[in-house]
ZADO-1210 file (C-alpha; in nm, 4 decimals, padded with zeros to 6 digits):
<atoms>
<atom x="08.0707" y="-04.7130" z="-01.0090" code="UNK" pos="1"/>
<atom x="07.8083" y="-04.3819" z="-00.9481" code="UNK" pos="2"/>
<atom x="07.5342" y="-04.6301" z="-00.9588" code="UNK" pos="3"/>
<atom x="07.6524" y="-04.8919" z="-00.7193" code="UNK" pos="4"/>
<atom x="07.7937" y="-04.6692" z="-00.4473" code="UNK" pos="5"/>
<atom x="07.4319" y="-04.5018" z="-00.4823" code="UNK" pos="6"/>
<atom x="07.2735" y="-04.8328" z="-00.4532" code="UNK" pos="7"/>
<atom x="07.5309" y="-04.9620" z="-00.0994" code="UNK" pos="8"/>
<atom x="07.4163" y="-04.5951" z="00.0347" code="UNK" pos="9"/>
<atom x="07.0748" y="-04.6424" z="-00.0216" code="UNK" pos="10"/>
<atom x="07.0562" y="-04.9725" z="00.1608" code="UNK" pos="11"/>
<atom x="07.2635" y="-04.8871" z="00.4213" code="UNK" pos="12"/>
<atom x="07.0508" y="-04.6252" z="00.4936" code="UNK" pos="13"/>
<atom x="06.7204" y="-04.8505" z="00.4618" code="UNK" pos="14"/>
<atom x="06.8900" y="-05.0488" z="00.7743" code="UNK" pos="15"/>
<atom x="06.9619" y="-04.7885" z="00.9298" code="UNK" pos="16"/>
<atom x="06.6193" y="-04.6072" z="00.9580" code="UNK" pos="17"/>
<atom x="06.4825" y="-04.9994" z="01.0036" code="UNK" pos="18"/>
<atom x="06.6867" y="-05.0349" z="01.2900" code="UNK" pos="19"/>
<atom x="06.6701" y="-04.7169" z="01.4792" code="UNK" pos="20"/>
<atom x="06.2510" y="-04.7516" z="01.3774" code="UNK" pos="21"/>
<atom x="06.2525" y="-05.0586" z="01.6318" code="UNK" pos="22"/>
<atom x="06.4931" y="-04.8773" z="01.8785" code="UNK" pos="23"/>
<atom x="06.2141" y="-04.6153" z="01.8789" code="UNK" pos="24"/>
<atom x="05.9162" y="-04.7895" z="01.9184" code="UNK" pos="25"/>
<atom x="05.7287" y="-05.0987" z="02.1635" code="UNK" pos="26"/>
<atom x="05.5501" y="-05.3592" z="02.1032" code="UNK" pos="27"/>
<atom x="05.2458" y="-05.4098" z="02.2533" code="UNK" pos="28"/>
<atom x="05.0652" y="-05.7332" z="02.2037" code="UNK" pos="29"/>
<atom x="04.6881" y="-05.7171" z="02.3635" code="UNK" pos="30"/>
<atom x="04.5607" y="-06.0523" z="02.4785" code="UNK" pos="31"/>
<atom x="04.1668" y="-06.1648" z="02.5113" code="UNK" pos="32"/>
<atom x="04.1902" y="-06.4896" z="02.7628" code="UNK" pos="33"/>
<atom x="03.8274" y="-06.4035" z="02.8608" code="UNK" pos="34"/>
<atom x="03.5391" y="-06.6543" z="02.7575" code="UNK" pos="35"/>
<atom x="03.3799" y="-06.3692" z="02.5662" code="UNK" pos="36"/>
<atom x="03.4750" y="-06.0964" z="02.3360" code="UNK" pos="37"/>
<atom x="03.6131" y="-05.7858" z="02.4684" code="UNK" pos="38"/>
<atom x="03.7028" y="-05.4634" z="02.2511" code="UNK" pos="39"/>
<atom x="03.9857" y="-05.3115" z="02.4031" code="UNK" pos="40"/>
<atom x="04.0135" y="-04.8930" z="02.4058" code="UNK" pos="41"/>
<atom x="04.3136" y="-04.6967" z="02.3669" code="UNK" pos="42"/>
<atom x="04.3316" y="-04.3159" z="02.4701" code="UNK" pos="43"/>
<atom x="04.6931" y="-04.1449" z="02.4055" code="UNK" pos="44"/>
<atom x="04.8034" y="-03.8699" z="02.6883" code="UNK" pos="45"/>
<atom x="04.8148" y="-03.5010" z="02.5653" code="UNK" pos="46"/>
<atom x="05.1265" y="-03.4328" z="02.4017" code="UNK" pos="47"/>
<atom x="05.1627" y="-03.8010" z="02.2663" code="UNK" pos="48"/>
<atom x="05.1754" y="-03.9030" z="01.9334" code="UNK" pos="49"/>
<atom x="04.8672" y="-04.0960" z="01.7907" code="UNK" pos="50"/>
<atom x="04.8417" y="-04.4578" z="01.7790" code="UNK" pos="51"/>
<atom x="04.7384" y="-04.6954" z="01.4152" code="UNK" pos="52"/>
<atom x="04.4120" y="-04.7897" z="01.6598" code="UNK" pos="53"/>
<atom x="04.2298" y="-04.6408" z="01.8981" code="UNK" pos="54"/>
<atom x="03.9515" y="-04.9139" z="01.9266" code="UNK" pos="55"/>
<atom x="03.9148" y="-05.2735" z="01.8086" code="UNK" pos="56"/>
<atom x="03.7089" y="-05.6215" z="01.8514" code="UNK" pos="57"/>
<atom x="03.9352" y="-05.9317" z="02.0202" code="UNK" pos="58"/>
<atom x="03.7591" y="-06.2413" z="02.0468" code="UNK" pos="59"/>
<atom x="03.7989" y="-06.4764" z="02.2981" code="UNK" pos="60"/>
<atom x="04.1400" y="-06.6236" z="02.2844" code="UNK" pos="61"/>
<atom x="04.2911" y="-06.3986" z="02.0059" code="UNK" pos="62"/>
<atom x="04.5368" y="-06.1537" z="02.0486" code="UNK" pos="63"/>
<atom x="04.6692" y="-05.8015" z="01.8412" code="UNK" pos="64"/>
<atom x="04.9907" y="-05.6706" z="01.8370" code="UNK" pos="65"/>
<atom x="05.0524" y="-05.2810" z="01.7916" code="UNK" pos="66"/>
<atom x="05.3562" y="-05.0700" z="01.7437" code="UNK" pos="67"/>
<atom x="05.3536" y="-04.8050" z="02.0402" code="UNK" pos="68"/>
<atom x="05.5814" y="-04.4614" z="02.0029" code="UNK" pos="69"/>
<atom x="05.8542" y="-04.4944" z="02.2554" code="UNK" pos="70"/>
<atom x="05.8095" y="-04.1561" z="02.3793" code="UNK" pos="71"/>
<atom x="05.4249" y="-04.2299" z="02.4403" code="UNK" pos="72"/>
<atom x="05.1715" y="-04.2318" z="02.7270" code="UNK" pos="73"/>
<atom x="04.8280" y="-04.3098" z="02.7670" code="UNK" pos="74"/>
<atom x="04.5541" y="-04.5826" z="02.9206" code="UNK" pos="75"/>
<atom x="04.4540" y="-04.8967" z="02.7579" code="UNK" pos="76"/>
<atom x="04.1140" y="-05.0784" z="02.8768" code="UNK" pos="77"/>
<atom x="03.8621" y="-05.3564" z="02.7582" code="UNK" pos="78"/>
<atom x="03.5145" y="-05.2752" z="02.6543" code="UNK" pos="79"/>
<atom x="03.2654" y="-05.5500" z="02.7122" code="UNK" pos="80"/>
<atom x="02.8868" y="-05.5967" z="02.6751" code="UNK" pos="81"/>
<atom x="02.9038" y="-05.4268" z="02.3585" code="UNK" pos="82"/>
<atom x="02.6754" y="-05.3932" z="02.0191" code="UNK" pos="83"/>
<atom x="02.5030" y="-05.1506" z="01.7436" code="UNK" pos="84"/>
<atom x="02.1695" y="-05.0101" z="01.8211" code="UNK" pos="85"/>
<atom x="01.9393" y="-04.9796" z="01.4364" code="UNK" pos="86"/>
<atom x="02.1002" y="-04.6443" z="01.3854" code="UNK" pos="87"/>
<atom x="02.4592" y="-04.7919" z="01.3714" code="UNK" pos="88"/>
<atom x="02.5202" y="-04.6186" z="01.7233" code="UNK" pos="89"/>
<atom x="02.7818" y="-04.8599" z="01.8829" code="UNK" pos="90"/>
<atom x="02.8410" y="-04.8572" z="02.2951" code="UNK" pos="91"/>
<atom x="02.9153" y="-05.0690" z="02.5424" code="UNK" pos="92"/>
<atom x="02.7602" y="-05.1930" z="02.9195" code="UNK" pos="93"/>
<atom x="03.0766" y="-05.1272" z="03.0565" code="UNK" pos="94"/>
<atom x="03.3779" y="-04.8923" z="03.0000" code="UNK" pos="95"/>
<atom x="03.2194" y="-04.7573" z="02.7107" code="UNK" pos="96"/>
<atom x="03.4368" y="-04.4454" z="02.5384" code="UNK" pos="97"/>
<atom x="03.1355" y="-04.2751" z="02.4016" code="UNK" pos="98"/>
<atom x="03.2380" y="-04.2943" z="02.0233" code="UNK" pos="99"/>
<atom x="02.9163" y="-04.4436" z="01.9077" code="UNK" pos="100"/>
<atom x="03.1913" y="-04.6637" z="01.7298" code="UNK" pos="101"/>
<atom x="03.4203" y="-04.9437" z="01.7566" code="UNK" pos="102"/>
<atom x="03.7293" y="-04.6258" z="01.7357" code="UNK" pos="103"/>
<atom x="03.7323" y="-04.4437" z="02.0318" code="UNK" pos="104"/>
<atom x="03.8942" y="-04.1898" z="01.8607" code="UNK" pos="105"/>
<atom x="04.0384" y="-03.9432" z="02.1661" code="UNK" pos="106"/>
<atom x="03.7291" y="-04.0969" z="02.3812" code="UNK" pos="107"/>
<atom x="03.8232" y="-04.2101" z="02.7396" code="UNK" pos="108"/>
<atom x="03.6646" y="-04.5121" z="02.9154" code="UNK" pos="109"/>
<atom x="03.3243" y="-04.4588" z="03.1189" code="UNK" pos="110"/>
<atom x="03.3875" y="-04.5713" z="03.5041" code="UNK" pos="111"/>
<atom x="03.3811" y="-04.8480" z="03.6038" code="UNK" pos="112"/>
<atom x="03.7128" y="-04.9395" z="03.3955" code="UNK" pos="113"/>
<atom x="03.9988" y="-05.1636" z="03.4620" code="UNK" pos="114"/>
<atom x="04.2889" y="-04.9092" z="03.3248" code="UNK" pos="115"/>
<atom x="04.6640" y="-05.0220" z="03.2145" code="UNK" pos="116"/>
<atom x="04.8429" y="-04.6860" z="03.2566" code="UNK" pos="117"/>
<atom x="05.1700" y="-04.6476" z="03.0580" code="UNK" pos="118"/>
<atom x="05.4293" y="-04.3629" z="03.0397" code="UNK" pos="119"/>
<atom x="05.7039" y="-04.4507" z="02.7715" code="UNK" pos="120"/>
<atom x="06.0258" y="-04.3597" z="02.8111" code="UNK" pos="121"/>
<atom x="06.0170" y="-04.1222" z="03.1017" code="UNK" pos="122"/>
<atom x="06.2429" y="-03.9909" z="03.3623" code="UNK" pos="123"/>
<atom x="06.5918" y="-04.1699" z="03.3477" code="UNK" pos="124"/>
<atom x="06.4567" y="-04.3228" z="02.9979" code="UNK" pos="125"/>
<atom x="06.2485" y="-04.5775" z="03.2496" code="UNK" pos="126"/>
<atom x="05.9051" y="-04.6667" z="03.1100" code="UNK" pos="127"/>
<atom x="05.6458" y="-04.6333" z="03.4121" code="UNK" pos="128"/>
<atom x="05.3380" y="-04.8476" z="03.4295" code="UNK" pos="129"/>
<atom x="05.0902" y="-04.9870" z="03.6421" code="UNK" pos="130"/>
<atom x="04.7379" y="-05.1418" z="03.6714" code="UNK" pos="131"/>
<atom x="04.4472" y="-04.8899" z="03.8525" code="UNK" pos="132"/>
<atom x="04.1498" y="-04.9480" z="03.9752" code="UNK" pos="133"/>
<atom x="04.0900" y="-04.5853" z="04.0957" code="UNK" pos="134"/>
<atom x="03.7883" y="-04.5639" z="03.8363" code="UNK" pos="135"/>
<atom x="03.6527" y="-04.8955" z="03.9529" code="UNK" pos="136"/>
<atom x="03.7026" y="-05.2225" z="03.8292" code="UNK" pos="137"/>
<atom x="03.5380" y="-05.4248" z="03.4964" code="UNK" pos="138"/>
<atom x="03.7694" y="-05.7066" z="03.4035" code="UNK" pos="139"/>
<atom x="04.0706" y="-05.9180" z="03.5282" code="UNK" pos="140"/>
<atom x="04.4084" y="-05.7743" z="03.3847" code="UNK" pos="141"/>
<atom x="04.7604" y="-05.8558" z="03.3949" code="UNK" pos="142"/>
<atom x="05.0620" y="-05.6549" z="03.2555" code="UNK" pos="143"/>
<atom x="05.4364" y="-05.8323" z="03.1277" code="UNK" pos="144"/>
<atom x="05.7342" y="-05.6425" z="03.0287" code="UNK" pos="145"/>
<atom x="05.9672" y="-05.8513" z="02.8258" code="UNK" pos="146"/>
<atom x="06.2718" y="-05.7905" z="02.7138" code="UNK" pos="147"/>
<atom x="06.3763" y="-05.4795" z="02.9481" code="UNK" pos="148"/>
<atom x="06.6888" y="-05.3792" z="02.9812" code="UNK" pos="149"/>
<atom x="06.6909" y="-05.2093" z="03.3448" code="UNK" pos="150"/>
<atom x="06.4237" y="-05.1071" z="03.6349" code="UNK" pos="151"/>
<atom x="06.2622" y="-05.3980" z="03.8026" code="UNK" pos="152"/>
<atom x="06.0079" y="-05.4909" z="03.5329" code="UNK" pos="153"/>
<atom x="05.7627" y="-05.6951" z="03.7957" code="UNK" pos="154"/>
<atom x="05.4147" y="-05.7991" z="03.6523" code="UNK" pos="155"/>
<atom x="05.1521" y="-05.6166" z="03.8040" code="UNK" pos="156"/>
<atom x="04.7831" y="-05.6264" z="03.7759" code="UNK" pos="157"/>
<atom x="04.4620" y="-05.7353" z="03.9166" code="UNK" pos="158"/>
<atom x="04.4220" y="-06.1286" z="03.8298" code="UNK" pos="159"/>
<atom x="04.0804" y="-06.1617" z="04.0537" code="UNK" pos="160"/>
<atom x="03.7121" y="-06.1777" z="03.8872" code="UNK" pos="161"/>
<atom x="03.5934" y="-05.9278" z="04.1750" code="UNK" pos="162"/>
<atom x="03.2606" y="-05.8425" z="04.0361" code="UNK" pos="163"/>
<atom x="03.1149" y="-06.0988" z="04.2274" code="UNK" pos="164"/>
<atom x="03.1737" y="-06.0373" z="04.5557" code="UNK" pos="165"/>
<atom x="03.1407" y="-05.6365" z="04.4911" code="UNK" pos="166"/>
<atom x="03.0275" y="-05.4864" z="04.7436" code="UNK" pos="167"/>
<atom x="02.6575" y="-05.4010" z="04.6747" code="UNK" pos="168"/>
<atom x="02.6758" y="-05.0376" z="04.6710" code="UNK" pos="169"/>
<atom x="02.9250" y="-05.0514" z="04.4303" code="UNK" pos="170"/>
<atom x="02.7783" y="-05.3269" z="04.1916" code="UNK" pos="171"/>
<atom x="02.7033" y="-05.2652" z="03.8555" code="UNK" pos="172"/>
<atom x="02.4738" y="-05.5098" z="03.7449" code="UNK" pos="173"/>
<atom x="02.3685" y="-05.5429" z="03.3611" code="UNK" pos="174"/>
<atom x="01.9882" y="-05.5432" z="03.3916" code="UNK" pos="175"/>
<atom x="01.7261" y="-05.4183" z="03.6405" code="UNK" pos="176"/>
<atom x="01.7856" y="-05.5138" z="03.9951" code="UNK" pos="177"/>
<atom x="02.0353" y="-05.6583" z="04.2617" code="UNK" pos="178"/>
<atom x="01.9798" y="-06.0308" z="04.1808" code="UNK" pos="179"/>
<atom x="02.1299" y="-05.9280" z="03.8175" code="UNK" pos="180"/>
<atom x="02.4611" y="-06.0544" z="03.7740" code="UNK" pos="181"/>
<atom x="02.7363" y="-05.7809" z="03.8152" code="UNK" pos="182"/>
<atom x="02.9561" y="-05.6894" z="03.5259" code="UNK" pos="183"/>
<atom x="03.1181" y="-05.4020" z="03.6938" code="UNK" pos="184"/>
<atom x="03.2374" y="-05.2761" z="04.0387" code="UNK" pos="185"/>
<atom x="03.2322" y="-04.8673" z="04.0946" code="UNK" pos="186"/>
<atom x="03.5001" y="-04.6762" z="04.3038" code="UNK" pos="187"/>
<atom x="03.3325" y="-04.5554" z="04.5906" code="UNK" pos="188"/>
<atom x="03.4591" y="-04.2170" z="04.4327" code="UNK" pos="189"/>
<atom x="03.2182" y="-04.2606" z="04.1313" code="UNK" pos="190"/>
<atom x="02.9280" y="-04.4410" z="04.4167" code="UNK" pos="191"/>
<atom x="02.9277" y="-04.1425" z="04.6489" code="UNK" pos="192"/>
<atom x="03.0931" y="-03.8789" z="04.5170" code="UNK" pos="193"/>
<atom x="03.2516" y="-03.8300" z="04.8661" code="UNK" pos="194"/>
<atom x="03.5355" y="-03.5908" z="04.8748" code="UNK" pos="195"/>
<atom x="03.7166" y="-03.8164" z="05.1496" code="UNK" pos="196"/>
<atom x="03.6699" y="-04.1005" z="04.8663" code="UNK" pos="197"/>
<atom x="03.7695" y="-03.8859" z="04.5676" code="UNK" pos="198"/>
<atom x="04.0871" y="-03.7269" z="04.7299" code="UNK" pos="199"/>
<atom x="03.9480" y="-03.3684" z="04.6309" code="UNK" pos="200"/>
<atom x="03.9039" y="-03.0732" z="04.8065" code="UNK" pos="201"/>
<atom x="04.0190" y="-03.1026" z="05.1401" code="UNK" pos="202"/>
<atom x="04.1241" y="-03.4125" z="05.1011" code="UNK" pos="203"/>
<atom x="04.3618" y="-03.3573" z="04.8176" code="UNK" pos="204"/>
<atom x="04.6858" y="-03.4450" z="04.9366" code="UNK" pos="205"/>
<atom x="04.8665" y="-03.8070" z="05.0447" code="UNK" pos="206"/>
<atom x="04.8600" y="-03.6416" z="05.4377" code="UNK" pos="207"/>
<atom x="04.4328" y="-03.6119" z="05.4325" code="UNK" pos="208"/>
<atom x="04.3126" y="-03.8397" z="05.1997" code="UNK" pos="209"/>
<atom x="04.4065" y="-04.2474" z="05.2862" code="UNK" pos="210"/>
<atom x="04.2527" y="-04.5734" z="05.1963" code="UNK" pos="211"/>
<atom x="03.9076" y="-04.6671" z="05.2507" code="UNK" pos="212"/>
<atom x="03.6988" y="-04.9784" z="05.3910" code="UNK" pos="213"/>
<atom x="03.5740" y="-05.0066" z="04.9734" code="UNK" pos="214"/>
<atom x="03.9369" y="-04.9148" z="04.8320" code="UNK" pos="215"/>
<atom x="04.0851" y="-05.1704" z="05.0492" code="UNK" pos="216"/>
<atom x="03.8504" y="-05.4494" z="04.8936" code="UNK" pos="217"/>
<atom x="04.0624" y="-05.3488" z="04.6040" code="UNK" pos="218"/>
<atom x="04.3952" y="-05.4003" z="04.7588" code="UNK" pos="219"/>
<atom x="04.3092" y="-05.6922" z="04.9510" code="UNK" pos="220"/>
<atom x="04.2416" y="-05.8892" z="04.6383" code="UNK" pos="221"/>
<atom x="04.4796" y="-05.7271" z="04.3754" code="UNK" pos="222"/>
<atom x="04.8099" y="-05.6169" z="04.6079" code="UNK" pos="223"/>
<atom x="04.9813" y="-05.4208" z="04.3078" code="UNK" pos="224"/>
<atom x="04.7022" y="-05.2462" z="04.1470" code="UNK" pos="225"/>
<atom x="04.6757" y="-04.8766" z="04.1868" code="UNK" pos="226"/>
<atom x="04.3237" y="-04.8888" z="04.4627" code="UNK" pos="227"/>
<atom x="04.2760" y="-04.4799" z="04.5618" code="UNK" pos="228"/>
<atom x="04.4743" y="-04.1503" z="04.4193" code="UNK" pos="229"/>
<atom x="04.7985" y="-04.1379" z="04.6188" code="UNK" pos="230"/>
<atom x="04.8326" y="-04.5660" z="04.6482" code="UNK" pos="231"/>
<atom x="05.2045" y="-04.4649" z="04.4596" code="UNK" pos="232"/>
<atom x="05.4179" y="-04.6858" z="04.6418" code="UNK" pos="233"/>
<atom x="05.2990" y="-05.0223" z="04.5854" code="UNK" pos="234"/>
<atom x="05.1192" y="-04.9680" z="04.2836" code="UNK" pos="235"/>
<atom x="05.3844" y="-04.7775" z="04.0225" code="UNK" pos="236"/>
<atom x="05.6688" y="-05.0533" z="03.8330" code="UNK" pos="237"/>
<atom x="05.9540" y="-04.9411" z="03.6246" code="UNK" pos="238"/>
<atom x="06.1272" y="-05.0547" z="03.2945" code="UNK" pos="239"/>
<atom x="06.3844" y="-04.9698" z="03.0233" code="UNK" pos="240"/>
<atom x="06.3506" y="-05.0617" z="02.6524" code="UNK" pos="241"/>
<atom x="06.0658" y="-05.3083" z="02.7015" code="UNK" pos="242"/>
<atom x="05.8558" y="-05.4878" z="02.4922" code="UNK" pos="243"/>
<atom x="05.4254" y="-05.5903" z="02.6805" code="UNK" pos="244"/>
<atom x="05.1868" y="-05.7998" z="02.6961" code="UNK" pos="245"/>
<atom x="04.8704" y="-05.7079" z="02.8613" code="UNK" pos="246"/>
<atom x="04.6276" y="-05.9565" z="02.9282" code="UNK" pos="247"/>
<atom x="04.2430" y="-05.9603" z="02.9823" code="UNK" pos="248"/>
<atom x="04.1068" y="-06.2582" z="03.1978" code="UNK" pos="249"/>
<atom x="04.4437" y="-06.4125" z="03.3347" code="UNK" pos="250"/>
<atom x="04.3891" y="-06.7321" z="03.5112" code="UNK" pos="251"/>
<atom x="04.5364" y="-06.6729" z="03.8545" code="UNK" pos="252"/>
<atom x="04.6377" y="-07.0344" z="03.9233" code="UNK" pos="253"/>
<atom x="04.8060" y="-07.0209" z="03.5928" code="UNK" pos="254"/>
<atom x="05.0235" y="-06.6999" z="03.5652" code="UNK" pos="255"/>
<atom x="05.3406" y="-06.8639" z="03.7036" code="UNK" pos="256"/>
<atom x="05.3735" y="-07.0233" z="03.3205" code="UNK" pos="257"/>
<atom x="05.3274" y="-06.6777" z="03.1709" code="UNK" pos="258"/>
<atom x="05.5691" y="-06.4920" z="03.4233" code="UNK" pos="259"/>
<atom x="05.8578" y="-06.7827" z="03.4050" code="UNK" pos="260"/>
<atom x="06.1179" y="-06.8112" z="03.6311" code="UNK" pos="261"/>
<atom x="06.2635" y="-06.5424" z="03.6687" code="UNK" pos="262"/>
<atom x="06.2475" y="-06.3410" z="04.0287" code="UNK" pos="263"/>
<atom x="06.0304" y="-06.0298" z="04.0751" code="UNK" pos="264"/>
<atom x="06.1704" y="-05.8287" z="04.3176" code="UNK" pos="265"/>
<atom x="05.8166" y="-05.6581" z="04.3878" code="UNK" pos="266"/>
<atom x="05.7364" y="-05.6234" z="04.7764" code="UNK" pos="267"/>
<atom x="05.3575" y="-05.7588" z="04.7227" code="UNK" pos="268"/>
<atom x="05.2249" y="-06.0815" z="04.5672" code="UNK" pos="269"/>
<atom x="05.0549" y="-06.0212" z="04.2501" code="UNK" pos="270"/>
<atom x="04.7529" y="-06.2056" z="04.3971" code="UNK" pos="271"/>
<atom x="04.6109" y="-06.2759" z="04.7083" code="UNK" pos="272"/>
<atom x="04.5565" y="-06.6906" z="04.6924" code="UNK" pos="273"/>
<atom x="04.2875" y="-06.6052" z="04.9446" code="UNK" pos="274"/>
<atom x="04.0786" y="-06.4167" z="04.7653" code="UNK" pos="275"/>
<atom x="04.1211" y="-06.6099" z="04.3840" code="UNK" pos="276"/>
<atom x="03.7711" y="-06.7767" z="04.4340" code="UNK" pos="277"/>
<atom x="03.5648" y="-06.4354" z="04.5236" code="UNK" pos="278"/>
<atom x="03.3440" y="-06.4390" z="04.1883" code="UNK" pos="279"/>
<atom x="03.0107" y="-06.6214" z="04.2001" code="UNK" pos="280"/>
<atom x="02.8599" y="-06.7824" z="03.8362" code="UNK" pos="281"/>
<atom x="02.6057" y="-06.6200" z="03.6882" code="UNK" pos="282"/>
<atom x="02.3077" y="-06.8268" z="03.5756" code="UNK" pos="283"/>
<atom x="02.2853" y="-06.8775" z="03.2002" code="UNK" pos="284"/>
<atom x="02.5880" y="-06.6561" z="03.1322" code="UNK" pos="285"/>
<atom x="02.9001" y="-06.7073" z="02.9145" code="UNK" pos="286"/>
<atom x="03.0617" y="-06.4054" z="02.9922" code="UNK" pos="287"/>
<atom x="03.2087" y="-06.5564" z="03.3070" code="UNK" pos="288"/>
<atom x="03.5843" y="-06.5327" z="03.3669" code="UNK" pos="289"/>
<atom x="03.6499" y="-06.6860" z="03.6578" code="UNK" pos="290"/>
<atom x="03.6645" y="-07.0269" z="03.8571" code="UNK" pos="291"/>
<atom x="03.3860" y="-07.2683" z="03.7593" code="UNK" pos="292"/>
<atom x="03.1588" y="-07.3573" z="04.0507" code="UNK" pos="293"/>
<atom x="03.3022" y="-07.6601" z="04.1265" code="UNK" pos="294"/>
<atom x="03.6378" y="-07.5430" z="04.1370" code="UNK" pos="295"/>
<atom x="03.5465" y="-07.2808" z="04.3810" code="UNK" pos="296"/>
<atom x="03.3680" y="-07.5894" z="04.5842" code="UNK" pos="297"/>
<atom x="03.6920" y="-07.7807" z="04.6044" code="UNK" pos="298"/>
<atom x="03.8900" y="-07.5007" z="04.6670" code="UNK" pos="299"/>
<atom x="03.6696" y="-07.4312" z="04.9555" code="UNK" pos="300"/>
<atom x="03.6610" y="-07.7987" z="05.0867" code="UNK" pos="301"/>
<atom x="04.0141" y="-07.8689" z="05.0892" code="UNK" pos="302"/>
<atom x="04.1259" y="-07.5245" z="05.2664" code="UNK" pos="303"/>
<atom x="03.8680" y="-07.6569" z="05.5373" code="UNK" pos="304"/>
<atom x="04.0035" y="-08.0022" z="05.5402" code="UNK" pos="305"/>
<atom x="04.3804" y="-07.9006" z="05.5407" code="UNK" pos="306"/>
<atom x="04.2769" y="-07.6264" z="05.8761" code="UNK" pos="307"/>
<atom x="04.0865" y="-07.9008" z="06.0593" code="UNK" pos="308"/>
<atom x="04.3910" y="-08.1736" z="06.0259" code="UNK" pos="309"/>
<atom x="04.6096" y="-07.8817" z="06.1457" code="UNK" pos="310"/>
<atom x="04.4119" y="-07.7675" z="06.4470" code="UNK" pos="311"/>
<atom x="04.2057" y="-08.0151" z="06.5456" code="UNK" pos="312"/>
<atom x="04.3854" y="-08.2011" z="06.8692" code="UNK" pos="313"/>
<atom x="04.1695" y="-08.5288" z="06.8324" code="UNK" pos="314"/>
<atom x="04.3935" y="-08.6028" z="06.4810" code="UNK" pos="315"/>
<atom x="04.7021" y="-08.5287" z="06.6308" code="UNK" pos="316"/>
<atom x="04.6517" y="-08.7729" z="06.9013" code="UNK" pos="317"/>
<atom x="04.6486" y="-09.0595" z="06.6442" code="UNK" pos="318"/>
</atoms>
């Protein structure tokens, strides 16, 4: 009788720590839909608990999933450009977290870096995230909460290839050059070092430091995403209890199917239809993520060919 009673106890209490294990953590599954590998970063705040990773490889189309701490916070990035020099020193072009290894390993990423921000589990027991491009831009990125329980749990990220049209003070291009291809696109905090850009020193408050002609680029193309310091308002999404996807290289024309049905109450689009073609192909490269060239060419034609049978009088006279 000792023994069983013992033995109902100790399973009971096996479900019960299984159970209340799940309660207290998210799942985070990171997905590569670029046509290259990436190798994402992970940096935890200061008072969170550590992750299982801090830096991995994805290849293209793969995915990883990864138990996050419900009361955690920190940024998650992609890497790209990336290899081992003959000393077994490891860094990447762009976003690199200056390991010298595929771990970060408390190493945040180098601007220019698309960032997914997360704080788990914060005031009201909401989970706040959101998308920023305040340290520049690298890579295409879209963030889904599934599963939440309360808040309004809108996607938000920045679903445009906008390293080719960067502005070309703020291009980062991978070899010597302005015809190089861009693989990066700098804040014009990080280009100029501008206080009125960087929302420091006199400029350090919402009331004396607004948008700018480059952070507007931003915001123009990517509504939701975070696009200067004190963008708050349209850039910050709630949700309770949450499980996410985040997403490298999203196809714009596509992210209907991932979002489903349901209605996002969010103010702004996620994208900006006008500016889904922006990014120009780079000769000989695979690394590509957006629109092929043709599809940008047909996009093109049939936006001029739908405004000239709307405006043009001579059609509507037939």
């Amino acid at each position: 009788m000792g023994r069983r009673l013992l033995l109902f106890l100790t399973i009971i209490v096996f479900f019960a720590f299984s159970f209340f294990s799940e309660v207290e953590s998210a799942s985070f599954r990171i997905i590569n839909k670029c046509r290259h590998q990436i190798w994402p970063g992970l940096l935890s705040g200061a008072n969170s608990p550590p992750l299982p990773t801090t830096g991995f490889l994805l290849n293209a189309g793969r995915s990883k999933t990864i138990t996050i701490p419900r009361s955690w916070s920190g940024r998650i990035w992609a890497r790209t450009l990336c290899d081992q020099d003959s000393d077994g020193k490891f860094s990447c072009v762009t976003a690199d977290c200056g390991s010298g290894k595929v771990e970060c390993g408390g190493g945040g990423a180098k601007p220019p870096a698309t960032l997914a921000e997360f704080t788990l589990n914060g005031a009201d027991g909401l989970d706040f995230y959101d998308v920023s491009l305040v340290d520049g831009y690298n890579l295409p990125m879209l963030i889904v909460a599934k599963g939440g329980s309360r808040g309004g749990c809108s996607a938000t990220g920045c679903l445009v290839d906008l390293n080719g049209g960067c502005p070309s003070d703020l291009k980062v291009a991978r070899g010597n050059g302005s015809r190089s291809g861009g693989v990066a696109c700098r804040s014009a905090c990080e280009a100029f070092g501008d206080p009125r850009y960087c929302c420091s020193e006199g400029y350090s408050t919402p009331d004396t430091c607004g948008p700018s002609v480059y952070s507007l680029y931003f915001k123009h193309a990517c509504p939701r995403a975070y696009s200067y310091a004190y963008d708050d308002k349209t850039s910050t999404y709630t949700c309770a209890g949450a499980n996410y996807l985040i997403i490298f290289c999203p196809l714009p024309y596509t992210s209907q199917k991932v979002l489903g049905a349901r209605k996002d109450g969010a103010p702004l689009p996620l994208v900006n239809k006008t500016m889904m073609y922006l990014s120009t192909p780079r000769s000989g490269s695979s690394s590509f993520s957006g629109p092929t060239p043709s599809q940008s060419i047909v996009a093109y034609v049939v936006a001029i060919a739908v405004a000239f049978f709307l405006f043009c009088p001579c059609l509507h006279a037939l």
